[in-house]
DOBA-446900 format. One record per residue (C-alpha): residue in three letters; x, y, z. Coordinates in steps of 0.02 Angstrom, whole numbers, plus 50000, padded with zeros to 5 digits. Layout:
<rs>
{code:Ala east:X north:Y up:Z}
...
</rs>
This chain:
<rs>
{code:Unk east:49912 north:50835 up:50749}
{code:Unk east:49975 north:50745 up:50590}
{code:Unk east:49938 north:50563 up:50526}
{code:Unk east:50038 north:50433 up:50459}
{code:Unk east:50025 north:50300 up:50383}
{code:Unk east:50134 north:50151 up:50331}
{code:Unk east:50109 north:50003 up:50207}
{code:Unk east:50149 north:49835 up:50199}
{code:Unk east:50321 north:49841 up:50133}
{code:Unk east:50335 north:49971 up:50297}
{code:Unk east:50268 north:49867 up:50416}
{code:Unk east:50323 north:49692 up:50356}
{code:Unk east:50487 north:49655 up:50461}
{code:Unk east:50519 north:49655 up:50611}
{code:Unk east:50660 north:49791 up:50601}
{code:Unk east:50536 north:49888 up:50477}
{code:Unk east:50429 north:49903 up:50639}
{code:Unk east:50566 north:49946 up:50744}
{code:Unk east:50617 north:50081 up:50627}
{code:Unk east:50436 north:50166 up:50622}
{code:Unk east:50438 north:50185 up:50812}
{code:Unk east:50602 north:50276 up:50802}
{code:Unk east:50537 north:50389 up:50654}
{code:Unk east:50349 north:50414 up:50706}
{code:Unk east:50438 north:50473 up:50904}
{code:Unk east:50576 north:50569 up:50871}
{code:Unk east:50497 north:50725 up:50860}
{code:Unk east:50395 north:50712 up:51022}
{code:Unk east:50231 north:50762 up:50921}
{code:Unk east:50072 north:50678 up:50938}
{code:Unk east:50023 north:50588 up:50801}
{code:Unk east:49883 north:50469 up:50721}
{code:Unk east:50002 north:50318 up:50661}
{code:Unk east:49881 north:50213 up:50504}
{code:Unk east:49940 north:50035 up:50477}
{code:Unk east:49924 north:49921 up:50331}
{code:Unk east:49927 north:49717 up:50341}
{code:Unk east:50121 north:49659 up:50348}
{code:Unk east:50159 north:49628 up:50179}
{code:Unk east:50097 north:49465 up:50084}
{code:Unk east:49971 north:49440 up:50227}
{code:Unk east:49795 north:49519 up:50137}
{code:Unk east:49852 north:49391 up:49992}
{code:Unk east:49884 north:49261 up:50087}
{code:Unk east:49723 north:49281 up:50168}
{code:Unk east:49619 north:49287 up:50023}
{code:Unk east:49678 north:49147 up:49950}
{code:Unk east:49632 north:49057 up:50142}
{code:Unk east:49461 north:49141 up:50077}
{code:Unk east:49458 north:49073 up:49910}
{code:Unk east:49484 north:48890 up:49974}
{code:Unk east:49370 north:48896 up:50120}
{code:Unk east:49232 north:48965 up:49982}
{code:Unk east:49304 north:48793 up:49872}
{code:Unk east:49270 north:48704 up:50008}
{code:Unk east:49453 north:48648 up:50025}
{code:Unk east:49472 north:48636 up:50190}
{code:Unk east:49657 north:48556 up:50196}
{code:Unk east:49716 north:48684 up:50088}
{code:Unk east:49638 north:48837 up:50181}
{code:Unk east:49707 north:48767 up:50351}
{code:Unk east:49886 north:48720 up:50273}
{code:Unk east:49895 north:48924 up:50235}
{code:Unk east:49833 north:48954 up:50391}
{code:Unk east:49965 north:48863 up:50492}
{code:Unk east:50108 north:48931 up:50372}
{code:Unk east:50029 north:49118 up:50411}
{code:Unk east:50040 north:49104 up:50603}
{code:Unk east:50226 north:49001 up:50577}
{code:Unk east:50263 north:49188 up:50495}
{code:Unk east:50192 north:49301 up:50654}
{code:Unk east:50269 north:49166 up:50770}
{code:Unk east:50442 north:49210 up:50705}
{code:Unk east:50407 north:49396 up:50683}
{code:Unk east:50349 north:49415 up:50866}
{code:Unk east:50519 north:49328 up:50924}
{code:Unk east:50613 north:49456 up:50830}
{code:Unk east:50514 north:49587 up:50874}
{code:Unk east:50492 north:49608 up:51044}
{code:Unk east:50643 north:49616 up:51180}
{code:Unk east:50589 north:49578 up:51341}
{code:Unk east:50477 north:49416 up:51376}
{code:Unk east:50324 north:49512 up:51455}
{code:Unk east:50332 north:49578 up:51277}
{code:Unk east:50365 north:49410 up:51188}
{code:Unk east:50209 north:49353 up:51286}
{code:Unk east:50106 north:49482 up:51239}
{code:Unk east:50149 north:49466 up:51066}
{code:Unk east:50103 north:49279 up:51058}
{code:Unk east:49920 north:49325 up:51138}
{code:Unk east:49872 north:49436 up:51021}
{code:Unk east:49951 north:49319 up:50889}
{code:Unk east:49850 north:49173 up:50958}
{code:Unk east:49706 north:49261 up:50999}
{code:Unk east:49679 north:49331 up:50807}
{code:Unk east:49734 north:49156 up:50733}
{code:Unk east:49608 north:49073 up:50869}
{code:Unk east:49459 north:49185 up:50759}
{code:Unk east:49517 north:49144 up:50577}
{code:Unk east:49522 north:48947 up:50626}
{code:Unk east:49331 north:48981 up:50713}
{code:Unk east:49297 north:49059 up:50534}
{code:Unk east:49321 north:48915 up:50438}
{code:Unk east:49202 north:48787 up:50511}
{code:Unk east:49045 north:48922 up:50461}
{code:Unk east:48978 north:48846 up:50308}
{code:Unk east:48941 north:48919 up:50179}
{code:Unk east:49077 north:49032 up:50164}
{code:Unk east:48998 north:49184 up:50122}
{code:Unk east:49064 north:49389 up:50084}
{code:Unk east:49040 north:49411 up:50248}
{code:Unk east:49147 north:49304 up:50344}
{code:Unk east:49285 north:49357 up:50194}
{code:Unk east:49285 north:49526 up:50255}
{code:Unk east:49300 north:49482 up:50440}
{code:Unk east:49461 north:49368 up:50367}
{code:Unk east:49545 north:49504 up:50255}
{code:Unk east:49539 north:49620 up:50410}
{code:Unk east:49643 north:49504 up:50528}
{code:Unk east:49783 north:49575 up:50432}
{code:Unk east:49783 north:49755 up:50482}
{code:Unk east:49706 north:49681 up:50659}
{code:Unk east:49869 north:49573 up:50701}
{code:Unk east:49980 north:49712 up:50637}
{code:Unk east:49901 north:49863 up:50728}
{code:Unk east:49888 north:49762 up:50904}
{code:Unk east:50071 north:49699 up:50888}
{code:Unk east:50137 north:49867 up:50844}
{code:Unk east:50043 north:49946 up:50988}
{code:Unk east:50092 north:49814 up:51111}
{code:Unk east:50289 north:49825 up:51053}
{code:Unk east:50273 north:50032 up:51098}
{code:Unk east:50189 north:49981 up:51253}
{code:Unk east:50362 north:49874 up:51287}
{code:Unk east:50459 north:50011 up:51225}
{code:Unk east:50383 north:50146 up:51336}
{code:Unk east:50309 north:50254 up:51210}
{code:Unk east:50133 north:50337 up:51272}
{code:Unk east:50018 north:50256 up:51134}
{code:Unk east:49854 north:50177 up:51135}
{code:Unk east:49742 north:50085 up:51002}
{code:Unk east:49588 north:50151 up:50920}
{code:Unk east:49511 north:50014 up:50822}
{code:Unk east:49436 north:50084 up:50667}
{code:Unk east:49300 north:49986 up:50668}
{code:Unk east:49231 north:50090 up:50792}
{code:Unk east:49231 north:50247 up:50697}
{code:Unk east:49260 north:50203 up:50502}
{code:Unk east:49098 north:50174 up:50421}
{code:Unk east:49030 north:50130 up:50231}
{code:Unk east:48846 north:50198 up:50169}
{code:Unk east:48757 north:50089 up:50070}
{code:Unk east:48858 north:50145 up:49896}
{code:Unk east:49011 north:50117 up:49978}
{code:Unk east:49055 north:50268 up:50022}
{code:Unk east:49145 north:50336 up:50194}
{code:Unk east:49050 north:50403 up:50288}
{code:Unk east:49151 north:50573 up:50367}
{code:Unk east:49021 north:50652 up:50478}
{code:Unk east:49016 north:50520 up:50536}
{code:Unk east:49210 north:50485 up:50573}
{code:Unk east:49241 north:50664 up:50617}
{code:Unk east:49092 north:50657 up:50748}
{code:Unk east:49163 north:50471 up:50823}
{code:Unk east:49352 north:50559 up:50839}
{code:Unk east:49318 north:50709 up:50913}
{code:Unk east:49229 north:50593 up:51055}
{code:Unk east:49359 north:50481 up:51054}
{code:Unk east:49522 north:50567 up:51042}
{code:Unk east:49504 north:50689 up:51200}
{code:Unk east:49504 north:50539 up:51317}
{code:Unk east:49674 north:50512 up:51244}
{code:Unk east:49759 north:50665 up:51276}
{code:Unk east:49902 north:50611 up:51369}
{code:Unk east:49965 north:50475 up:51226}
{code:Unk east:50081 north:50542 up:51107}
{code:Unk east:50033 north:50397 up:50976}
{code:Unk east:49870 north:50331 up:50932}
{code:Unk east:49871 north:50179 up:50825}
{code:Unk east:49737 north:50127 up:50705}
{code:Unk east:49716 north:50024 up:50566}
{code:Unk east:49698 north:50069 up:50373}
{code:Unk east:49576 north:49971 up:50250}
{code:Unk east:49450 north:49918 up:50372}
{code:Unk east:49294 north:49976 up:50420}
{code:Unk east:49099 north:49921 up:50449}
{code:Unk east:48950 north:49937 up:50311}
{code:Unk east:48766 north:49996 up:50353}
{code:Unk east:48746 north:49850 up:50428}
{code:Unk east:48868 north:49853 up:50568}
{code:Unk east:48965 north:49717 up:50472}
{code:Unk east:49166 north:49721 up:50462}
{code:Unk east:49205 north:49764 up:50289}
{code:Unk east:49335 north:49885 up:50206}
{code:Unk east:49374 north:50019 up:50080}
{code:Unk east:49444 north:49907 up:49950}
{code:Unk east:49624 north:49851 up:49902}
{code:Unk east:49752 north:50018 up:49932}
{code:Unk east:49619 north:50078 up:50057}
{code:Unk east:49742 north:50123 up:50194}
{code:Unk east:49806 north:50281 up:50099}
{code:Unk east:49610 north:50333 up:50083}
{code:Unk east:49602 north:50294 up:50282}
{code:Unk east:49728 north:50410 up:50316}
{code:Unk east:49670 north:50542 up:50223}
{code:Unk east:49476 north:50530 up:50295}
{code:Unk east:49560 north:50530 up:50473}
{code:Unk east:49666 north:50691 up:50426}
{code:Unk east:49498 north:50772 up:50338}
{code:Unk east:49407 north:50739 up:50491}
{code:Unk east:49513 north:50799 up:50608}
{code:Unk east:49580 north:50940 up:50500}
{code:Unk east:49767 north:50883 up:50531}
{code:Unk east:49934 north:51000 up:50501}
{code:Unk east:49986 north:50837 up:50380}
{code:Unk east:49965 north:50673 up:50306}
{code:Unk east:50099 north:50599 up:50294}
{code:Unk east:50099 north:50422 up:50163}
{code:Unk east:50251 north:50340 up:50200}
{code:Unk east:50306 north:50200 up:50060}
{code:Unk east:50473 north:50125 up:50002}
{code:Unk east:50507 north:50236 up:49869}
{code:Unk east:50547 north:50427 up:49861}
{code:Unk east:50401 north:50517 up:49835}
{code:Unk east:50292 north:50511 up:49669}
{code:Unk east:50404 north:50501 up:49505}
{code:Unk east:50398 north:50584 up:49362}
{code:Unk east:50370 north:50440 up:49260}
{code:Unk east:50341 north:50239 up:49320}
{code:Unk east:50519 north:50184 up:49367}
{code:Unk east:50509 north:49985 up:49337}
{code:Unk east:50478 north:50030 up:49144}
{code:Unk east:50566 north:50202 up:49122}
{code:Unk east:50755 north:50230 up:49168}
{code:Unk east:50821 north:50401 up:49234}
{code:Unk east:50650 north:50470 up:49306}
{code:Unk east:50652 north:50588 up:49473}
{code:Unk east:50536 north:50620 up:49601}
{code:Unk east:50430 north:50778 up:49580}
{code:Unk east:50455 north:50894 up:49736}
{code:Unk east:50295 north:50984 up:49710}
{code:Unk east:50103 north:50930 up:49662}
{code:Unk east:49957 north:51013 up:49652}
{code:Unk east:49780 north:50893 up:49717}
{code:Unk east:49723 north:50893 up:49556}
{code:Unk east:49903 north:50853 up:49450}
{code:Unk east:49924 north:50717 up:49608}
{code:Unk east:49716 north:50647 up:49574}
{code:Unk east:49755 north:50631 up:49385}
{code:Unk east:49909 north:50540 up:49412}
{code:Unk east:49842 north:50421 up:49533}
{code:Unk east:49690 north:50381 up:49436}
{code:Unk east:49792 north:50369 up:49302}
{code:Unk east:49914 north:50213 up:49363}
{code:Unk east:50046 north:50301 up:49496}
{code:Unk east:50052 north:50157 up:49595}
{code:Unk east:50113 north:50252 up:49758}
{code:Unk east:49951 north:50334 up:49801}
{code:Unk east:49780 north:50254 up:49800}
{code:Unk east:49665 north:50364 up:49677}
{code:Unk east:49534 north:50388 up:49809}
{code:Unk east:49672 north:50468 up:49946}
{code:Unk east:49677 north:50665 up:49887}
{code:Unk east:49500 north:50676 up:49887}
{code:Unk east:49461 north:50709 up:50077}
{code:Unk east:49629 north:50817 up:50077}
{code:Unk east:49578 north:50932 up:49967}
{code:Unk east:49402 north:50922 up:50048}
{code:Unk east:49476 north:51026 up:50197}
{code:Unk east:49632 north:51083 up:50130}
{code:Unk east:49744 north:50968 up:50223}
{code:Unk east:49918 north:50942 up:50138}
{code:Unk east:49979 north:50754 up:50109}
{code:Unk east:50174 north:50719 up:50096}
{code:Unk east:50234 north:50555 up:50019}
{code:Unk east:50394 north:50517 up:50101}
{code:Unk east:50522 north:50365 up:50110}
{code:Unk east:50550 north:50246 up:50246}
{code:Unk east:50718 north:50164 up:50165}
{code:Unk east:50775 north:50349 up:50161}
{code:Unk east:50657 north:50477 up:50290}
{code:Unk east:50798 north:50627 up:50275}
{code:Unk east:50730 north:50638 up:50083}
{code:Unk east:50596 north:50782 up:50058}
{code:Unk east:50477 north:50673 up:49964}
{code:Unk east:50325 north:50733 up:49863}
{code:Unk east:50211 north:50892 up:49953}
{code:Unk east:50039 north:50893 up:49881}
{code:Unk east:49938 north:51052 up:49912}
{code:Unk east:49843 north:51187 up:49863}
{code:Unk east:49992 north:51285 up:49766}
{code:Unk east:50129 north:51212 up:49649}
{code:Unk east:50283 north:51272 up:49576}
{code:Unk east:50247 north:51318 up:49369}
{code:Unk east:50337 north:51205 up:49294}
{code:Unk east:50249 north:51151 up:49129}
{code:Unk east:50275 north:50961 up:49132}
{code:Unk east:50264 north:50869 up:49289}
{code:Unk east:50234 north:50689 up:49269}
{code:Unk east:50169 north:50551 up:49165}
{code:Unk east:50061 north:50397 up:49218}
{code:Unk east:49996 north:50255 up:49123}
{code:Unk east:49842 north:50161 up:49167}
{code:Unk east:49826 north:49990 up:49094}
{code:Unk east:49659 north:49870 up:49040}
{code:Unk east:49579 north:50010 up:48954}
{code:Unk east:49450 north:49972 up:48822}
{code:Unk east:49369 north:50097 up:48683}
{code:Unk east:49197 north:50104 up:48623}
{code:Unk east:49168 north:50188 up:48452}
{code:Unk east:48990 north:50266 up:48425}
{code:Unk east:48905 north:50315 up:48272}
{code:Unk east:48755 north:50398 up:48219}
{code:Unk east:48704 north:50537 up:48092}
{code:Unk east:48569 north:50574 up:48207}
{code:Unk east:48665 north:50680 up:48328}
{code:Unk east:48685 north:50803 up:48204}
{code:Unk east:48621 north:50968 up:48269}
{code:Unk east:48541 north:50868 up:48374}
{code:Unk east:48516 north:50886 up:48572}
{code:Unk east:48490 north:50772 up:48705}
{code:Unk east:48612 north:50647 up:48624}
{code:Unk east:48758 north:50640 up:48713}
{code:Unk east:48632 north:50618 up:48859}
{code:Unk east:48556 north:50449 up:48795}
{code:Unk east:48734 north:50394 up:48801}
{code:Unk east:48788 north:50422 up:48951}
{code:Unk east:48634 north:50374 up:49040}
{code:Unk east:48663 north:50224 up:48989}
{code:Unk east:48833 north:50191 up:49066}
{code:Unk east:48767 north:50266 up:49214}
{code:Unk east:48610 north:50133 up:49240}
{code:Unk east:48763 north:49991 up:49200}
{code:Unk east:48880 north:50080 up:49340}
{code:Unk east:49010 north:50094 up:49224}
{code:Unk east:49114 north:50263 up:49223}
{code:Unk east:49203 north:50336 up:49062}
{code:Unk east:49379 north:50394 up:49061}
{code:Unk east:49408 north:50473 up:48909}
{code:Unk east:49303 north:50551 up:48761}
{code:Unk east:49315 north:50632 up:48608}
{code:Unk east:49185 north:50673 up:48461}
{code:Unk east:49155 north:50732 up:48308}
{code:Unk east:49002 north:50778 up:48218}
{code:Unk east:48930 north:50609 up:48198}
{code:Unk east:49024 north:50504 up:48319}
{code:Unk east:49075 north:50477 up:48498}
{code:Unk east:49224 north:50373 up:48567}
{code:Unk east:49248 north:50330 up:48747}
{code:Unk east:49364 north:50233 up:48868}
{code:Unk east:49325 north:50113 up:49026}
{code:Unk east:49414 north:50001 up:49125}
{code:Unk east:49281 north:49890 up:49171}
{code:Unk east:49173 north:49778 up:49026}
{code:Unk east:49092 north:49667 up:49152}
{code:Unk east:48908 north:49750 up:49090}
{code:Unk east:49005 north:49808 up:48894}
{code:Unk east:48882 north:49680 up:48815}
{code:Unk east:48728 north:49761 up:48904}
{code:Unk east:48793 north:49920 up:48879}
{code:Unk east:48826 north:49885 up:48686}
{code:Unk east:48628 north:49821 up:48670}
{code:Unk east:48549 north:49959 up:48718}
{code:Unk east:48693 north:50087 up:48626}
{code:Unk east:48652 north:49972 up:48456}
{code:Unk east:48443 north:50029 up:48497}
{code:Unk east:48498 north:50214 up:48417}
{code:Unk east:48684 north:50195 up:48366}
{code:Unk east:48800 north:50097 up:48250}
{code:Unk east:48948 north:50024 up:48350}
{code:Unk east:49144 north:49971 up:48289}
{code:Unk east:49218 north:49818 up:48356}
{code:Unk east:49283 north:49890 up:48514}
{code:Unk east:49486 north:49884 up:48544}
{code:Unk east:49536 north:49793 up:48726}
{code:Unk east:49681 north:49797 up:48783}
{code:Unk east:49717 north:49986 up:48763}
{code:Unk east:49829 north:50100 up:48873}
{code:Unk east:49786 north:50281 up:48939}
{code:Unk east:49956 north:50377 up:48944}
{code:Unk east:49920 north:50527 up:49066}
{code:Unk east:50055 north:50663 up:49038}
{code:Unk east:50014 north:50814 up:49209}
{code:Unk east:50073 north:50988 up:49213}
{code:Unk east:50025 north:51163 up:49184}
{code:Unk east:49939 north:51160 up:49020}
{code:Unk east:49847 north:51334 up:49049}
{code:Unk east:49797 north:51421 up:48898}
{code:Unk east:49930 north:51538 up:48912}
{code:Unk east:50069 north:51404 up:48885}
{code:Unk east:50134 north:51373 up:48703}
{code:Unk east:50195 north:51228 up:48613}
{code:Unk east:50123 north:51088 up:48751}
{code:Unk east:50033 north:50991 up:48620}
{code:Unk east:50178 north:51017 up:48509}
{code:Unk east:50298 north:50954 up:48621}
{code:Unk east:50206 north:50778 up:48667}
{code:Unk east:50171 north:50758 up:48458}
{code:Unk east:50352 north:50761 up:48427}
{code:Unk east:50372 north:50629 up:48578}
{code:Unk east:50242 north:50527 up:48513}
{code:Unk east:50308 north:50525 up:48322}
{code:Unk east:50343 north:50365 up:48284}
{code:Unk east:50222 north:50313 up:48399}
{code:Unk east:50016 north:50261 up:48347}
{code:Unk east:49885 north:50357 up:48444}
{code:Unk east:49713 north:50317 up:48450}
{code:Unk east:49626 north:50436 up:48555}
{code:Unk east:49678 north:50615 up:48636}
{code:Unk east:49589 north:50690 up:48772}
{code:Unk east:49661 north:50884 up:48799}
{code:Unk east:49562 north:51041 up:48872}
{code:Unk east:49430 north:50972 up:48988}
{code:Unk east:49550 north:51016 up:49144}
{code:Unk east:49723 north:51134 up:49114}
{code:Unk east:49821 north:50985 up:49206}
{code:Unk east:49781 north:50820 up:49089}
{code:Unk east:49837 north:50788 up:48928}
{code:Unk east:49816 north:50606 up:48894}
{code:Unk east:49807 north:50486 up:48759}
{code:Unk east:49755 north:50325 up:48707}
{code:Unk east:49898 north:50186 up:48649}
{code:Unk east:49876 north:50010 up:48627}
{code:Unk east:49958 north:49918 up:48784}
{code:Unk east:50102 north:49838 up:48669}
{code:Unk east:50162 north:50018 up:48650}
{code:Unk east:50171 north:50079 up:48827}
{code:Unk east:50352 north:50044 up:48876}
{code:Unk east:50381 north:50133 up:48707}
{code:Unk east:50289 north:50288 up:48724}
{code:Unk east:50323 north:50311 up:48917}
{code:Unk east:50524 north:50292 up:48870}
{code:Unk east:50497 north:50426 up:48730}
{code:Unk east:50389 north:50542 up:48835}
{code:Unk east:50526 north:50554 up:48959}
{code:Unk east:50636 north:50599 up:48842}
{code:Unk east:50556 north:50706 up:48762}
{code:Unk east:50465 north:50795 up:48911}
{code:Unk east:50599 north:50792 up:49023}
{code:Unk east:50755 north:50759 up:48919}
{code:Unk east:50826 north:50607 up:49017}
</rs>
């Protein structure tokens, strides 16, 4: 069994819809089909959220009626037939029938947020199931609220997923699709919550971990992962071949196709996950698996809203423990590091979030001397096969980056990152210049 899954941009037309029941059954395989929200609906819904917490009540039920004006229409292009129609408009109703119950509970707390940012993938799933049904395609729906869980860190539980499918999925045997929804999922608590924003790419991959599928399959409107980000960069090309870690690093790193938290339960279990192209499905996308071609230079990402910290103190001279002082102390403020370097008396590192940096910078200022820190930095993450063995990589990027100011580099700790520290006004500059350097286009 394989698993797809589709996005927003995917899922958010009617003919969209009509042309992922043609791709996901043309094969006669049996698959698990993940759906995301149709497109502009989790914003839409949050800011219904954000009103409803501002007590605006006119402003949250003004969205609310434009949102349902938008499923009204879809389900009349959507459906053929008018048992279909009908059915459509029930589920439509029905959903729309909660969200309006939801905003006379007062306050409006997290919790009834979470239960309105999971209508989305709710509406989209039922009304994609119900237009197979009308279609005649042997589907059914597995809500994955029933077998999606959180711990209390937020983390998935999998046992616990892989335990709840293998019950479930036998009684199913005889449907060749079984729908679900991506994003969503309940806490300790038995609560609806969800797996943050891009979370349907990490649903898909927990489902194929669990179930140890042949594939997952992360189907978006673009042709596989590029080599470089193609709204800043001209002439870039998608890379055929990725390794899990070369596809982690890029992810993390600002490749916007594939949430950073989706290779993890692939490589887990060794399941291969293909990014592949609903505008164009005959493309061959982007494989990511155990094994990758050699090719030196793969890819570059660029994650944005970085900001250093610049440590100082004589006393880590020869001394030990140090470096453990430091990091203990972004660890008690939950803050993770993305890049450091040091020298003999100092330490610089990289985060993305400063909601504790004054906290953090207290208790660093206890043993250390600290420089203004620079916001507003960029991590350029260039991927590839920097093994030992290979000559002239550092070269290479130098010469790309010579007219260029770099703050930070970060090079050995894996032999598929090289990356490097900018400030954000030089990002379009550096990413143009790596590609043409790297990859002479």
């Amino acid at each position: 069994m394989q698993v797809w899954k589709f996005g927003g941009t995917s899922v958010g037309k009617p003919e969209r819809m009509q042309s992922i029941r043609n791709l996901i059954a043309e094969d006669n395989t049996r698959k698990i089909v993940v759906l995301s929200a149709l497109s502009g609906s989790t914003n839409t819904l949050l800011a219904i959220g954000e009103a409803l917490k501002a007590n605006n009540d006119d402003d949250a039920n003004a969205k609310i009626d434009s949102l349902k004006a938008h499923y009204d229409s879809f389900i009349g292009e959507l459906y053929k037939t008018p048992e279909g129609k009908a059915a459509g408009q029930q589920i439509v109703d029905n959903e729309f029938s909660f969200i309006r119950s939801l905003t006379r509970i007062k306050p409006f707390t997290l919790k009834q947020e979470k239960e309105l940012v999971a209508e989305g993938e709710l509406l989209s799933t039922q009304l994609f199931q119900a237009y197979l049904a009308e279609e005649g395609v042997p589907s059914v729906l597995l809500p994955a609220l029933e077998f999606m869980r959180i711990d209390a860190d937020n983390e998935p539980e999998i046992q616990f997923t892989e335990e709840k499918l293998s019950e479930m999925l036998p009684q199913h045997d005889d449907k060749l699709i079984i729908v679900t929804q991506g994003f969503i999922c309940r806490n300790p608590r038995g609560e609806v919550d969800n797996l943050k924003r891009g979370g349907s790419d990490y649903t898909a991959s927990l489902i194929g971990g669990a179930i140890r599928a042949e594939e997952i399959q992360i189907w978006t409107d673009i042709d596989g992962m590029h080599n470089n980000d193609p709204r800043i960069v001209k002439n870039t090309f998608p890379v055929r071949e990725l390794t899990f870690d070369e596809a982690a690093e890029l992810a993390y790193f600002g490749a916007k196709i594939l949430h950073p938290s989706t290779i993890t339960p692939a490589r887990m279990f060794g399941v291969p996950v293909r990014l592949k192209n609903t505008m164009d499905p005959a493309a061959p996308g982007t494989l990511i698996a155990d094994r990758t071609s050699d090719q030196v230079f793969k890819a570059i990402a660029a994650k944005d809203g970085i900001t250093a910290l610049y440590i100082h103190s004589t006393r880590m001279l020869n001394a030990y423990g140090f470096l453990r002082r430091i990091f203990e102390i972004f660890e008690k403020y939950k803050t993770p590091v993305d890049m450091i370097t040091t020298s003999e008396v100092s330490v610089s590192v990289t985060i993305d979030n400063t909601d504790r940096i004054q906290e953090i910078s207290d208790e660093l200022s206890t043993f250390c001397t600290l420089e203004e820190p620079d916001y507003d930095q960029t991590i350029i993450c260039i991927v590839g096969n920097f093994s030992a063995d290979n000559e002239g990589v550092a070269v290479r990027v130098f010469n790309a980056m010579k007219n260029i100011p770099i703050r930070m580099v970060s090079y050995g700790g894996t032999e598929s990152n090289l990356s490097l520290l900018v400030h954000g006004r030089y990002k379009a500059e550096a990413l143009n210049a790596l590609n043409e350097g790297l990859f002479s286009v």
